[in-house]
C-alpha positions, -999 to +999 in steps of 0.1 A: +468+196+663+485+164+648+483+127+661+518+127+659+515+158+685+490+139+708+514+109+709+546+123+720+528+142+748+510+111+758+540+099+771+539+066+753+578+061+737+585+038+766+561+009+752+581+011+718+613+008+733+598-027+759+583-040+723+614-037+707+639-053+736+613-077+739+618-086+696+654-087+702+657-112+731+629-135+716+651-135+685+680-145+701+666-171+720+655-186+689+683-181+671+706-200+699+677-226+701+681-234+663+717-235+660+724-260+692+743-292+689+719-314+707+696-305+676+717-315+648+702-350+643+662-332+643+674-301+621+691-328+598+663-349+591+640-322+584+659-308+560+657-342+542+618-345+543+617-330+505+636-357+493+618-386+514+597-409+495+571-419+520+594-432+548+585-425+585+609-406+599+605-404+639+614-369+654+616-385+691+639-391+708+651-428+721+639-432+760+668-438+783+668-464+810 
């Protein structure tokens, strides 16, 4: 008897399929979490860090009043 025998008769395919829904939303949500407008300033001055020469650059964002 194969393993691949003992798994398809465990009954265990429906794990697989949660995992991989499970893949797909966390990689949209990331994906629409990267490419929002309210993050353009961050994204922006992260992809200039490279280039910096030792400036502080502050990531937060102003308090309101």
């Amino acid at each position: 008897m194969k393993l691949s025998d003992i798994m398809s008769h465990a009954g265990l395919s429906i794990y697989t399929e949660i995992a991989l829904v499970l893949f797909v939303a966390v990689f949209i949500a990331v994906a629409i979490r990267t490419w929002l407008p309210s993050r353009r300033r961050e994204l922006d001055a992260a992809a200039r860090l490279p280039f910096d020469e030792g400036t502080v650059v502050s990531h937060s964002r102003p308090k309101e009043r």
